[in-house]
N, CA and C of each residue as an Amber inpcrd file, in Angstrom:
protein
   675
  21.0420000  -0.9490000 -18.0750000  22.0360000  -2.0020000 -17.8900000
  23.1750000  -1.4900000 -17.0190000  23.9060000  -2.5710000 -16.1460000
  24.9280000  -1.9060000 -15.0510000  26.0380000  -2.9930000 -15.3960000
  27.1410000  -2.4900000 -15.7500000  28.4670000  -3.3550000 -16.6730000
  29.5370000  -3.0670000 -16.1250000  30.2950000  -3.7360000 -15.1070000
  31.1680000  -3.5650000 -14.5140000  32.5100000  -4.4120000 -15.5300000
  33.4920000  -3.5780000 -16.2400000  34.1130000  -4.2800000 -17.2590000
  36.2700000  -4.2530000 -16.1440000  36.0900000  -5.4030000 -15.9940000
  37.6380000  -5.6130000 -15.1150000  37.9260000  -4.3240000 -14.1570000
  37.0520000  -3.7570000 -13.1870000  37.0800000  -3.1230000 -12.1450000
  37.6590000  -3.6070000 -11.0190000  38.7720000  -2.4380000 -10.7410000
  39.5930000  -2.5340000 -10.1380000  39.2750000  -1.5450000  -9.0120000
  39.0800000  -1.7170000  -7.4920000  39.0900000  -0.8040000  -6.1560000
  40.3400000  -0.8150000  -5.2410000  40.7040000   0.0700000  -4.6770000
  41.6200000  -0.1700000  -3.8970000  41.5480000   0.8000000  -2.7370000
  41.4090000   0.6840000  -1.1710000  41.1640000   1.5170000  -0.0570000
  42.2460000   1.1370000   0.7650000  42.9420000   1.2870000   1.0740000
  44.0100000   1.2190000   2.1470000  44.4580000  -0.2160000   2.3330000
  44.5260000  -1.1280000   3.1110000  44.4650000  -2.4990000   2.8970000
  43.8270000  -3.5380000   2.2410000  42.8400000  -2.9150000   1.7960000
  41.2180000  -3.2450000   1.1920000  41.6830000  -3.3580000  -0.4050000
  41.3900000  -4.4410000  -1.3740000  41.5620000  -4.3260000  -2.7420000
  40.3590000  -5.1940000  -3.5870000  40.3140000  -5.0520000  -4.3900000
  39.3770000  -5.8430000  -5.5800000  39.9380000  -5.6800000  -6.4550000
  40.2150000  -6.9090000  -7.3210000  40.6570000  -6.9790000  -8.7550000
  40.0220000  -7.2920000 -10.0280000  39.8030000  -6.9500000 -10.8480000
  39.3750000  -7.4060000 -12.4720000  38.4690000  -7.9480000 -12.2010000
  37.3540000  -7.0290000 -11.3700000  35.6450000  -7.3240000 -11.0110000
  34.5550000  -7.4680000 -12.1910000  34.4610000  -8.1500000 -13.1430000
  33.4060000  -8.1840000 -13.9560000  31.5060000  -8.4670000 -13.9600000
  30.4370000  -7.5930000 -14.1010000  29.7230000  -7.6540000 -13.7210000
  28.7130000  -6.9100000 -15.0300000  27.5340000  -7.8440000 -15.2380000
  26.6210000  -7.7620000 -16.1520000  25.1400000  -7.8260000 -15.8220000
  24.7670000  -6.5920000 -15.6860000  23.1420000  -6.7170000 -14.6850000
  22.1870000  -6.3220000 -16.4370000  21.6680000  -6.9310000 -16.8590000
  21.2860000  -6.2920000 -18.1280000  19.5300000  -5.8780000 -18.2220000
  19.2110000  -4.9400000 -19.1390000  18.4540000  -3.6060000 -19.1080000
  17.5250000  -4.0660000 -17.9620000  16.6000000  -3.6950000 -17.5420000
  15.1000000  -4.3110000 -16.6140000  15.4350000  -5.0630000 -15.9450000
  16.1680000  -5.8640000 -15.3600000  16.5380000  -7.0050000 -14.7560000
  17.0640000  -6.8390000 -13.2550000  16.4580000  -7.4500000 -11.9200000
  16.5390000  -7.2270000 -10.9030000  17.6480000  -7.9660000 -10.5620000
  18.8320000  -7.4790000 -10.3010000  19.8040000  -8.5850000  -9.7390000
  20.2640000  -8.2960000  -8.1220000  20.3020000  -9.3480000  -7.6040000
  20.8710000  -9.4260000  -6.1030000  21.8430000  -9.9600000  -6.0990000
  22.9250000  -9.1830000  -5.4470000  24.5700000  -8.9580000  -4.7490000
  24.3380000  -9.7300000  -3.3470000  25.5510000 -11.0110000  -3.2580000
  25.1450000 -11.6930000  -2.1040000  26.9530000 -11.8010000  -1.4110000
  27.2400000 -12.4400000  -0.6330000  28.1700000 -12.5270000  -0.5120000
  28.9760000 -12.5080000   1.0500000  30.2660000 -12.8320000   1.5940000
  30.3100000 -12.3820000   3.2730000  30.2080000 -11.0170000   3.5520000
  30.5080000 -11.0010000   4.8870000  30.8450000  -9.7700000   5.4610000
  32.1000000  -8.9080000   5.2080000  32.2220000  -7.9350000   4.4020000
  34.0880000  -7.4980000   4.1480000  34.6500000  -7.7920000   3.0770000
  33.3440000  -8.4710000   2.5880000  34.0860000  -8.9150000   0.9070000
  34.1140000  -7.9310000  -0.2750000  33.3250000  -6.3950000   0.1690000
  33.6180000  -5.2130000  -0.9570000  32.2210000  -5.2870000  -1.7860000
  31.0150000  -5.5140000  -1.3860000  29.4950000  -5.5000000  -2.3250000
  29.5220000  -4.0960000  -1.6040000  29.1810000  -3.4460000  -0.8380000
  29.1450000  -1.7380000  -0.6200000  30.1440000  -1.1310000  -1.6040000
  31.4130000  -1.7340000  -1.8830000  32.3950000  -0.6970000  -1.9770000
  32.2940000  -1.0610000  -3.7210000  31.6890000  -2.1470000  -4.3260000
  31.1620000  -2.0200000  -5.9480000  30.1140000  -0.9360000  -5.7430000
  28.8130000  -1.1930000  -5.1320000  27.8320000   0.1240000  -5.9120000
  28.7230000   0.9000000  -5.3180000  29.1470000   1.4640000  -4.3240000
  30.0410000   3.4630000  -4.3860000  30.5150000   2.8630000  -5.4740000
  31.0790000   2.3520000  -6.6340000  31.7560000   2.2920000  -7.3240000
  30.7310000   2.9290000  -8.4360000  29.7630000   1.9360000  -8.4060000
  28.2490000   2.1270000  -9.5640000  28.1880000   3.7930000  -9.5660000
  28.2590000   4.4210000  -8.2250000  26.9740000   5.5630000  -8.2640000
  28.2870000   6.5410000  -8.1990000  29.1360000   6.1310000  -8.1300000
  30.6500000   7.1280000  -8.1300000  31.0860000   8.0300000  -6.9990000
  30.7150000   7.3600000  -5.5540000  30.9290000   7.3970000  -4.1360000
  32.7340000   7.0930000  -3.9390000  33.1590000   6.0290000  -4.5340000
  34.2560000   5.2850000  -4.7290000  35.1470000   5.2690000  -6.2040000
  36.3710000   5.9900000  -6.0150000  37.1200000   6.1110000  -7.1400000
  37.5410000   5.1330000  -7.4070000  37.7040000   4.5650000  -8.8680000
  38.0050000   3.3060000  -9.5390000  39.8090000   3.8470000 -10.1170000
  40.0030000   2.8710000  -9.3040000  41.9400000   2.6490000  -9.8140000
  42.0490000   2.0450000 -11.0010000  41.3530000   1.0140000 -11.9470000
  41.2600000   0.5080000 -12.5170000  40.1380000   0.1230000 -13.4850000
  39.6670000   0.1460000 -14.5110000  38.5250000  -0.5390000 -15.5210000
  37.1820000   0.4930000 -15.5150000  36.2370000   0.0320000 -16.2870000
  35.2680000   0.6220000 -16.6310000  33.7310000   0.4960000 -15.9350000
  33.0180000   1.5020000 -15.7190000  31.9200000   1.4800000 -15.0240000
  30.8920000   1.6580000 -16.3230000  29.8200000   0.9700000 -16.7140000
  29.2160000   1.4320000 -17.8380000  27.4510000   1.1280000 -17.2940000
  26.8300000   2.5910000 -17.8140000  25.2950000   2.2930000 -17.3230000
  24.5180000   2.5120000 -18.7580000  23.8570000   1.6920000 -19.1660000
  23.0970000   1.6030000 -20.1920000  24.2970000   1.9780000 -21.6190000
  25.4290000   1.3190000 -21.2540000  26.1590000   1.3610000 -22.4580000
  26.7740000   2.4700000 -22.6690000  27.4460000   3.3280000 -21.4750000
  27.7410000   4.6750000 -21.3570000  28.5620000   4.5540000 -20.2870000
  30.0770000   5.0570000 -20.8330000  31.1860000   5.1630000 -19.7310000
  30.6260000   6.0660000 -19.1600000  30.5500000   5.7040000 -17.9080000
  30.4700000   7.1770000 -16.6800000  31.2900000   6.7640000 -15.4830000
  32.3490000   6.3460000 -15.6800000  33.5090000   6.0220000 -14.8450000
  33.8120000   7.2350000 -14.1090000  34.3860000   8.3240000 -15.0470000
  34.8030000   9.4970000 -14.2250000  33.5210000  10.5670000 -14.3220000
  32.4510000   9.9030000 -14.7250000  31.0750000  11.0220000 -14.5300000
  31.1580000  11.3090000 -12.4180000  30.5850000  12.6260000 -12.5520000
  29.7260000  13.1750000 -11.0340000  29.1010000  12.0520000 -10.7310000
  28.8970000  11.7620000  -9.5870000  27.1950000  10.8960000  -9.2140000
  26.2700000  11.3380000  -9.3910000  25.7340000  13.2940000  -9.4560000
  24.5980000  13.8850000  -9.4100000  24.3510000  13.4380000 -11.3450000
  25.5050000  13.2030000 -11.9790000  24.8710000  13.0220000 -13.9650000
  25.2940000  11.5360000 -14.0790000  25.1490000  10.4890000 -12.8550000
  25.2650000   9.0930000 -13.5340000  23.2380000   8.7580000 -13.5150000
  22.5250000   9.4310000 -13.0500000  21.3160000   8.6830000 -13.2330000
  20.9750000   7.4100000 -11.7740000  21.3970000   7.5230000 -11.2130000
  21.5690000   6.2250000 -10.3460000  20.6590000   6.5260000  -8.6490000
  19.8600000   5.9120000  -8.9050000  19.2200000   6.0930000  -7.2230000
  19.7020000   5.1510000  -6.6880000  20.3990000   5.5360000  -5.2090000
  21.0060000   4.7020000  -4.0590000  20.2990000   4.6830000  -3.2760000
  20.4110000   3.8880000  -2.0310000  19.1590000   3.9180000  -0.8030000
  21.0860000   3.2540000  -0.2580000  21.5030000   4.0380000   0.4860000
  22.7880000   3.3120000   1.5290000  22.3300000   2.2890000   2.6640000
  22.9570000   1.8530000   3.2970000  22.5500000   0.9400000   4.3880000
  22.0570000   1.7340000   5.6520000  22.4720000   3.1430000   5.9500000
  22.4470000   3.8520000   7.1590000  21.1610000   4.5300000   6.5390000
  20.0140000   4.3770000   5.6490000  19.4200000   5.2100000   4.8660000
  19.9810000   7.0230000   4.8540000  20.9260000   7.0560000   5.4430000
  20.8540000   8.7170000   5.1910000  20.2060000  10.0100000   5.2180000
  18.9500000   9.5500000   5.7650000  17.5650000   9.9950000   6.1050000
  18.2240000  11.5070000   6.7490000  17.8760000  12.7130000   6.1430000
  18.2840000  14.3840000   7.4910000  17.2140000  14.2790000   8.2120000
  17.7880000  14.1050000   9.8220000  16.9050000  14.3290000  11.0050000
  16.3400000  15.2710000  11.1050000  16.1250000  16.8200000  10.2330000
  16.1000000  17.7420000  10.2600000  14.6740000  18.2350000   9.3860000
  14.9030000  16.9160000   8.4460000  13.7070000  17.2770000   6.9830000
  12.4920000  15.9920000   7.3940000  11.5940000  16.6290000   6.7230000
  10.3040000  15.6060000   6.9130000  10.4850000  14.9070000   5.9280000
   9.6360000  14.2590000   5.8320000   9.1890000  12.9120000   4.2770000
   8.3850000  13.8140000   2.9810000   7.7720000  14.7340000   2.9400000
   7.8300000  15.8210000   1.6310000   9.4060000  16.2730000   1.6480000
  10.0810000  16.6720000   2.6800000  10.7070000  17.0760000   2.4560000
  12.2390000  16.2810000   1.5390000  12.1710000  15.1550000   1.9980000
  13.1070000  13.7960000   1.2720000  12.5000000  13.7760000  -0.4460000
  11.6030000  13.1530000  -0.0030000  10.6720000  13.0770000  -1.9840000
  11.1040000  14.4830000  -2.8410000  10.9880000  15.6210000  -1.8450000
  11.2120000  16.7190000  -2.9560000  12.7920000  17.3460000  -3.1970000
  13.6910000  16.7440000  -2.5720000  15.3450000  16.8610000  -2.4200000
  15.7890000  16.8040000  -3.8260000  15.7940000  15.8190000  -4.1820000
  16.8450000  15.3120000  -5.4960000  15.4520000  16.2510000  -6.8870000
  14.1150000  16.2980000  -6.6750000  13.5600000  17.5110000  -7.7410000
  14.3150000  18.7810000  -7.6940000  14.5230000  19.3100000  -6.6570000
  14.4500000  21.4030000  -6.2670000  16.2270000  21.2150000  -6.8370000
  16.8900000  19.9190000  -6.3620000  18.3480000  20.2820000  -7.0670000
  18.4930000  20.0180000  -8.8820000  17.5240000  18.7410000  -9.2260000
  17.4230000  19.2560000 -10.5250000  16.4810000  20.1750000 -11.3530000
  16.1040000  20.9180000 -10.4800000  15.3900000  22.2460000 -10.6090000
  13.9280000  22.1570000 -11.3730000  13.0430000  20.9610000 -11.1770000
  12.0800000  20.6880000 -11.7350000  11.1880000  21.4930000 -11.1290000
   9.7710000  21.3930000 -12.1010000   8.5550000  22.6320000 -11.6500000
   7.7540000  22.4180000 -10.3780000   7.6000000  23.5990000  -9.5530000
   6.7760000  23.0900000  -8.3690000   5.7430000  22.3980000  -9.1780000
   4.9650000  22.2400000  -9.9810000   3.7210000  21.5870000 -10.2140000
   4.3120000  20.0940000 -10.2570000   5.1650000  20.4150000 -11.4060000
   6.0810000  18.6570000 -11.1500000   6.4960000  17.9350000 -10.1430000
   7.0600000  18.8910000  -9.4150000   7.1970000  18.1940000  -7.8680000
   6.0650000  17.8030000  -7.3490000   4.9770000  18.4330000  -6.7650000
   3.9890000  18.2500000  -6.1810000   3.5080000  16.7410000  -7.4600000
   3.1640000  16.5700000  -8.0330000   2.6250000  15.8160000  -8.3150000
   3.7840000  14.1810000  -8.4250000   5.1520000  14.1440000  -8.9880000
   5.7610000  12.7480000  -8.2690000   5.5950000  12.8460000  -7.1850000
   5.5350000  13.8370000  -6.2440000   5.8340000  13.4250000  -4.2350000
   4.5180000  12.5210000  -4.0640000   3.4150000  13.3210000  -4.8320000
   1.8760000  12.5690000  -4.3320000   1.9160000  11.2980000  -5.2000000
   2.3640000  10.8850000  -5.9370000   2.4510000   9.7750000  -6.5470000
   3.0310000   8.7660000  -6.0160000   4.5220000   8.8780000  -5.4280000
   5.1170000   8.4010000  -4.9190000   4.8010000   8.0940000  -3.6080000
   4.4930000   8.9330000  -2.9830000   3.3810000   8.8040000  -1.2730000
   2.6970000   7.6530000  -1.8450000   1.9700000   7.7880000  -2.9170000
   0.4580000   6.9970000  -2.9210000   1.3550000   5.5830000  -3.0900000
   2.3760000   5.2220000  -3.8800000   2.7030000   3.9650000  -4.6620000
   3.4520000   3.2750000  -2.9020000   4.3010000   4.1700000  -2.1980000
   4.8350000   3.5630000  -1.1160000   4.2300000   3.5600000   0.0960000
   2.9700000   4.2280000  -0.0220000   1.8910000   3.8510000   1.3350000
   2.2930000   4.7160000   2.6790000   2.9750000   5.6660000   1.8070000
   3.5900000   7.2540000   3.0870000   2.7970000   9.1210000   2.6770000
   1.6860000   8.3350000   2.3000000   0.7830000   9.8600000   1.7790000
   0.4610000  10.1600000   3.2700000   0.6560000   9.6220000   4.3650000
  -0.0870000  10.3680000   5.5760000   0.9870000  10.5660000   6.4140000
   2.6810000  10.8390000   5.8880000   3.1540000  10.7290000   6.9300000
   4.0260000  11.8930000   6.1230000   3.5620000  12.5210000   5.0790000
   4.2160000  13.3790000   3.9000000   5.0710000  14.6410000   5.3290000
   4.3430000  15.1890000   6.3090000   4.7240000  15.9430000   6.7420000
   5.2830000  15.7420000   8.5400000   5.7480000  14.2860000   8.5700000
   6.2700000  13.8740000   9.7500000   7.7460000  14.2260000   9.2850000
   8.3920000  14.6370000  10.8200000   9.6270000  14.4830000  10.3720000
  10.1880000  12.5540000  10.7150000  11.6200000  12.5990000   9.7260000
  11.4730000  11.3850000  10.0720000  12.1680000  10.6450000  10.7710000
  12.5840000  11.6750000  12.1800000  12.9890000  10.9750000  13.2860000
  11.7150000  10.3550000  14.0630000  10.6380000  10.2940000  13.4690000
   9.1130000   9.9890000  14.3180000   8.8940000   8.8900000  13.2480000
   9.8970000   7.9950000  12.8110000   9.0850000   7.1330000  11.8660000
   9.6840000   5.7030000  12.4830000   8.7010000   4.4960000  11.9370000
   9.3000000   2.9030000  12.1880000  10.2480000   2.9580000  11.3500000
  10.8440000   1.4620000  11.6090000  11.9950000   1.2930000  10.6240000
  11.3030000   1.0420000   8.9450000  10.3920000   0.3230000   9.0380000
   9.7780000   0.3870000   7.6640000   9.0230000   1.7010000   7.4660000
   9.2650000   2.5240000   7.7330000   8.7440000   3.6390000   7.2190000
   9.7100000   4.8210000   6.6010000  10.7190000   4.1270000   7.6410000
  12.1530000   5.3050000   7.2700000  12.7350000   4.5260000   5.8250000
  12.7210000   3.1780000   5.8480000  12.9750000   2.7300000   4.7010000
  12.2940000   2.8860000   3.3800000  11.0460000   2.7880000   3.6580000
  10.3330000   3.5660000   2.3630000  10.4390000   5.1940000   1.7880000
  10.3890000   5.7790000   2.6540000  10.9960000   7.2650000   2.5260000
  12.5430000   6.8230000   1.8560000  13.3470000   6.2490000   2.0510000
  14.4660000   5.8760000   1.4560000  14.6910000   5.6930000   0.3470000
  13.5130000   4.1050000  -0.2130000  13.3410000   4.3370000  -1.6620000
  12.8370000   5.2760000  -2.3350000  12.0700000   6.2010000  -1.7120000
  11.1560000   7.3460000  -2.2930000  12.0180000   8.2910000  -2.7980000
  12.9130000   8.5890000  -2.0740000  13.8230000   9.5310000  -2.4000000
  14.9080000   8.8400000  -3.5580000  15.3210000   7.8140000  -3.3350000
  16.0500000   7.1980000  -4.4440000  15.3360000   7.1840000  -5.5210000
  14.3260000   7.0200000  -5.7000000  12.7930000   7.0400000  -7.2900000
  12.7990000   8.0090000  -7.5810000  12.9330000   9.2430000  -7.0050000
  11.8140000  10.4330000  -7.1480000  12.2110000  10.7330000  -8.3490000
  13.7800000  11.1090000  -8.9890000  13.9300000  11.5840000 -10.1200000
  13.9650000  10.4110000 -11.3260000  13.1790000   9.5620000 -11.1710000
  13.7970000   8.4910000 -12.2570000  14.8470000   8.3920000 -12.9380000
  15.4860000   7.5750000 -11.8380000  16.7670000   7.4510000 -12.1420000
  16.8760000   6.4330000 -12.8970000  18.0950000   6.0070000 -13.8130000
  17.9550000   4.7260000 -14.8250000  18.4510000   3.2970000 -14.0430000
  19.1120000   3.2800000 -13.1620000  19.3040000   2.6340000 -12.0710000
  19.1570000   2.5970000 -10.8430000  18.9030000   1.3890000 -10.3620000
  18.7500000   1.6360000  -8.5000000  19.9730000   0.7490000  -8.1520000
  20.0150000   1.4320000  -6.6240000  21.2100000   0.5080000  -6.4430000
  20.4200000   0.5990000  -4.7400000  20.8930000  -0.3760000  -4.6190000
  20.0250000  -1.0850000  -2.5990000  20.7750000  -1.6520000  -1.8900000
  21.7920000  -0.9010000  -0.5730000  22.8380000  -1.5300000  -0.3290000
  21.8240000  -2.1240000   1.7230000  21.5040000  -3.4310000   1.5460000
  20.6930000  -4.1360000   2.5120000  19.6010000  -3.4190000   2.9410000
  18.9430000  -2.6840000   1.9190000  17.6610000  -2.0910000   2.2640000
  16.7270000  -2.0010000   3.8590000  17.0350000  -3.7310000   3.8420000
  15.8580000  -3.7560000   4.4010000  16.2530000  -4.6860000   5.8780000
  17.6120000  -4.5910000   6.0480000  18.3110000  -5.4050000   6.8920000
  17.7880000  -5.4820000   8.3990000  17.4150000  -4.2460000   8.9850000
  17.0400000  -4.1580000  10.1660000  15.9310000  -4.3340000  10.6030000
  15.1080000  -4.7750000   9.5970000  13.4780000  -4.7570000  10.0410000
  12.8570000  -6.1620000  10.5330000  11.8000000  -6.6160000  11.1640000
  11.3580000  -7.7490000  11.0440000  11.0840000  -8.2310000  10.0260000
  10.6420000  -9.9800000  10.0120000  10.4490000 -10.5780000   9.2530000
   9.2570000 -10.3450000   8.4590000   8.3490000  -9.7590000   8.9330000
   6.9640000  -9.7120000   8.3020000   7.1040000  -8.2520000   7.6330000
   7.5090000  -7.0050000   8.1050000   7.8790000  -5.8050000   8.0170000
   8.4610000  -6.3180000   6.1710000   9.5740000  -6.8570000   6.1970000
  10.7040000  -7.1590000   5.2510000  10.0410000  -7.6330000   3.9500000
   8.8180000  -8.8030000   4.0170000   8.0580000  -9.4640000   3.4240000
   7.4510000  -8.3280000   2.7180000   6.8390000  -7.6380000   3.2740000
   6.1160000  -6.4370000   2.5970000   7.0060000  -5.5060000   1.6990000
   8.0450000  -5.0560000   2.2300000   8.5250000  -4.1840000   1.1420000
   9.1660000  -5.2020000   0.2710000   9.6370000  -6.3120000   0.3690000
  10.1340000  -7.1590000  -0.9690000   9.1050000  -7.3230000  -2.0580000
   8.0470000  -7.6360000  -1.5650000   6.5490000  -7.3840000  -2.5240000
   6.5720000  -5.7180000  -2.9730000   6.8150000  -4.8310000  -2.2640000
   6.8200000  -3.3350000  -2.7150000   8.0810000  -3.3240000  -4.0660000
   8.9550000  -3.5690000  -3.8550000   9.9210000  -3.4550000  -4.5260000
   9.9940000  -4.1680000  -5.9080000   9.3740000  -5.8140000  -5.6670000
   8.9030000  -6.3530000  -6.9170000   8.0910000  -5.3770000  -7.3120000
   6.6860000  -5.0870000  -6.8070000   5.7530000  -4.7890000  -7.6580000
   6.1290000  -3.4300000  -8.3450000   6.8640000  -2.3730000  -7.8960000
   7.5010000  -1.1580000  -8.4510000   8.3320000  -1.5490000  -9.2960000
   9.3760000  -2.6470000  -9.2870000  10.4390000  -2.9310000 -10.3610000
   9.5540000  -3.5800000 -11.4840000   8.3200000  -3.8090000 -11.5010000
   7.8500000  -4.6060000 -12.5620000   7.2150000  -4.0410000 -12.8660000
   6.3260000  -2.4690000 -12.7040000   5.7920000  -1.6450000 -12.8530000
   6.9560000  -0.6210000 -13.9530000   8.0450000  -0.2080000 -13.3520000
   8.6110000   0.6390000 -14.3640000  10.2390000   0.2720000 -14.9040000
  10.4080000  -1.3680000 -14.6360000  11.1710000  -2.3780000 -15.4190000
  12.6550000  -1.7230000 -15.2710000  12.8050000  -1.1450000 -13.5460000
  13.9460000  -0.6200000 -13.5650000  14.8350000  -1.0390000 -13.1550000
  16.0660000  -1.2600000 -13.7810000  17.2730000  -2.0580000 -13.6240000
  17.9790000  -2.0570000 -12.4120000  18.5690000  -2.8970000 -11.1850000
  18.1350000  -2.8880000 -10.0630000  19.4120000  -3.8570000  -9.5930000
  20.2440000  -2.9940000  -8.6310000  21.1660000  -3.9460000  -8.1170000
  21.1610000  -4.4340000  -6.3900000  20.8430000  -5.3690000  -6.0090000
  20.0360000  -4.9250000  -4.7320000  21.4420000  -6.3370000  -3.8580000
  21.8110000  -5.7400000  -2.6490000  22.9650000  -6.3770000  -1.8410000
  22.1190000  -6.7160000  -0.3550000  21.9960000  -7.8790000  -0.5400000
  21.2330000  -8.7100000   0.7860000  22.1400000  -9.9080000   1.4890000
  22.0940000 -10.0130000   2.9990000  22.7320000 -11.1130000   3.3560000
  21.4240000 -12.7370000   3.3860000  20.6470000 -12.2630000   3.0690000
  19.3690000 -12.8320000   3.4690000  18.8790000 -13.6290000   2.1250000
  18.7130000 -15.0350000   2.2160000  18.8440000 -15.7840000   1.1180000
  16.9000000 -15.8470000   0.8360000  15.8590000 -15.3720000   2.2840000
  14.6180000 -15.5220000   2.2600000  14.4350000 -14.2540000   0.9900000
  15.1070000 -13.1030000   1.4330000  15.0820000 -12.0540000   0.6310000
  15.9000000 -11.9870000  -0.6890000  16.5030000 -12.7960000  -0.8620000
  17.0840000 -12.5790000  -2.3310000  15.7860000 -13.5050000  -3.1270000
  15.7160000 -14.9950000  -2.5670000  14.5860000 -15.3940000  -3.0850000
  13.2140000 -14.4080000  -3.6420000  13.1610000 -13.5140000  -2.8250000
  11.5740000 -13.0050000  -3.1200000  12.0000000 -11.9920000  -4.0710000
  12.9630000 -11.2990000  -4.5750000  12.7280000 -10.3230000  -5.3770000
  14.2760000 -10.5720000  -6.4580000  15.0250000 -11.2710000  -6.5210000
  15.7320000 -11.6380000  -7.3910000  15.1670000 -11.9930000  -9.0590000
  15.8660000 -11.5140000  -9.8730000  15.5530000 -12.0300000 -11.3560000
  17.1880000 -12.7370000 -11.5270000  18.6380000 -12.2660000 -11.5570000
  19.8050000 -12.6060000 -11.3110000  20.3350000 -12.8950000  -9.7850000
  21.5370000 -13.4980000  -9.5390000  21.9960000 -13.7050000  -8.7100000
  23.5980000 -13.8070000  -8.8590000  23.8030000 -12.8640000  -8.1010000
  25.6900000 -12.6630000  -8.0590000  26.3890000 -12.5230000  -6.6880000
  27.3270000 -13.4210000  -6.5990000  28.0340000 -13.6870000  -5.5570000
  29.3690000 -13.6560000  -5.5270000  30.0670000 -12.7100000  -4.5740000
  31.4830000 -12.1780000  -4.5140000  31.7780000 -13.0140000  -3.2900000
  32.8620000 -14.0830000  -3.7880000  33.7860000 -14.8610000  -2.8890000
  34.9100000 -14.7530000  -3.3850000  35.9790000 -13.7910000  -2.0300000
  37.4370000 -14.1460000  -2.2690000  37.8130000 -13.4130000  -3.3600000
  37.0580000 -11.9350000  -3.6430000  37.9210000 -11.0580000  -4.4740000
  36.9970000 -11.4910000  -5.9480000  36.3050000 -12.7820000  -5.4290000
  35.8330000 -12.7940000  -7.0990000  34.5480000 -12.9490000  -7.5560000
  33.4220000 -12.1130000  -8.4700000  32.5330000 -12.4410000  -9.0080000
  31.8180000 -13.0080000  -9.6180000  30.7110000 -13.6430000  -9.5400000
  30.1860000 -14.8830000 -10.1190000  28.7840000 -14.7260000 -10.2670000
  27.9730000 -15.2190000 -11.5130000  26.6460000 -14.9560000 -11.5030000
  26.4510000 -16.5960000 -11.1980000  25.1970000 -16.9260000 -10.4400000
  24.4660000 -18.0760000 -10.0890000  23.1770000 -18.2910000 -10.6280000
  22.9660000 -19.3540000 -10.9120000  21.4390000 -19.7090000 -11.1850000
  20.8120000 -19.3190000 -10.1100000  19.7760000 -18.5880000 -10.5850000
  18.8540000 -18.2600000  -9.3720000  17.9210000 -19.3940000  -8.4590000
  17.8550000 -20.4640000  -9.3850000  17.1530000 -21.1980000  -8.7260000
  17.5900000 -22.1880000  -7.6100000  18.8490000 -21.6400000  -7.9710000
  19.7910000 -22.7140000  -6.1360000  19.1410000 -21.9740000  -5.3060000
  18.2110000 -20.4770000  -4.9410000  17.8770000 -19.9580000  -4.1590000
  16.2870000 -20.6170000  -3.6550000  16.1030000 -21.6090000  -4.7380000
  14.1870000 -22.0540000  -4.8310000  14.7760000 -23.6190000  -4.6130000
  15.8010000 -23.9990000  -4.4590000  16.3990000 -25.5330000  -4.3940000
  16.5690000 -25.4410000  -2.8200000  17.0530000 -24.5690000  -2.2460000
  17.6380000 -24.1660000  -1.0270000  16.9030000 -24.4420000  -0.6810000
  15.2190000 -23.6700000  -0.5520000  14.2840000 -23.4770000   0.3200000
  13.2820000 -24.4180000  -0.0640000  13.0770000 -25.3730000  -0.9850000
  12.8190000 -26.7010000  -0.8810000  12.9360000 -27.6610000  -0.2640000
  14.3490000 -27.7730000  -0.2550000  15.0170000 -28.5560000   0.5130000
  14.7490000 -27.9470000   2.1100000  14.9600000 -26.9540000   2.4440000
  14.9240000 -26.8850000   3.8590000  13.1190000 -27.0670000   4.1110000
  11.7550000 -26.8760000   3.2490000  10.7390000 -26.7980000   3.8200000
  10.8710000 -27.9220000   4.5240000
């Protein structure tokens, strides 16, 4: 569960006030909202990128307001994926294991798992300045999974890719979130894409948070067929 209780941000001219937010256990929710309205600057808030001036951050019922990011549990995928030009795609999958010091046997066996589930077992040893955009993005989530984390957080995953490209990993992402029922905060400008992998729907207008029926997103696209 991801419980944002009267969160308060503040960056230089930039503010958010008495942000309340309830993503509860298993439940896929999508962050919608304009451009500049502060959905990046809540998850740094989630994963503890962004210091909170104000209120409580709670993950599965556990202040970790002033926790590290490496002991909140939280896989991020940023918008720039963050990808090192330097490391291959074994080399991403096995990052966040070797720092929590898990067994080479353990490693080796999530990386091949994870290859197999995101459809990058043949590219394990490309580096990944040699990859498509949907490929660098899957390496993205891969690395955000690898340690099972108790949360994901997806800040426009999948923003830059084509339409058909996009289609596919929204099906990837359902079928993995429904596979290991992991609680999931995902920030899209794209109403085709909130449709396809939404369970909640929350929308920040004007400083303020709001959960929506999801199905204005299946009314929408009714209406427009």
């Amino acid at each position: 569960m991801i419980e944002l209780q009267r969160l308060s941000l503040r960056a230089g001219a930039f503010s958010l006030r008495d942000v309340n937010l309830v993503v509860p256990h298993g439940v896929y929710g999508v962050l919608m909202g304009g451009t500049g309205q502060g959905k990046t600057s809540i998850l740094e808030a989630i994963c503890g990128l962004k210091p909170v001036a104000s209120g409580r951050v709670l993950l599965d019922e556990r202040d970790v307001t002033r926790w590290k990011p490496a002991d909140r549990g939280v896989g991020y995928v940023p918008q720039d994926l963050a990808l090192f030009p330097m490391m291959s795609v074994r080399d991403h999958l096995e990052f966040a294991l070797k720092l929590r010091h898990w067994k080479p046997a353990a490693i080796a066996d999530r990386v091949a798992m994870l290859a197999e589930v995101l459809g990058i077992a043949p590219l394990l040893e490309r580096g990944v300045r040699h990859l498509s955009g949907g490929e660098a993005q899957r390496v993205a989530i891969g690395r955000a999974l690898s340690f099972n984390p108790q949360v994901l957080l997806l800040d426009e995953p999948l923003n830059a890719l084509d339409e058909r490209t996009r289609d596919r990993l929204c099906a990837l992402l359902r079928s993995i979130h429904s596979e290991i029922g992991l609680t999931t905060l995902h920030i899209t400008h794209s109403r085709n894409e909130a449709r396809q992998v939404a369970d909640r729907l929350y929308v920040l207008e004007h400083g303020q948070l709001s959960e929506r029926p999801v199905e204005e997103l299946t009314r929408e696209r009714t209406a427009s067929d």
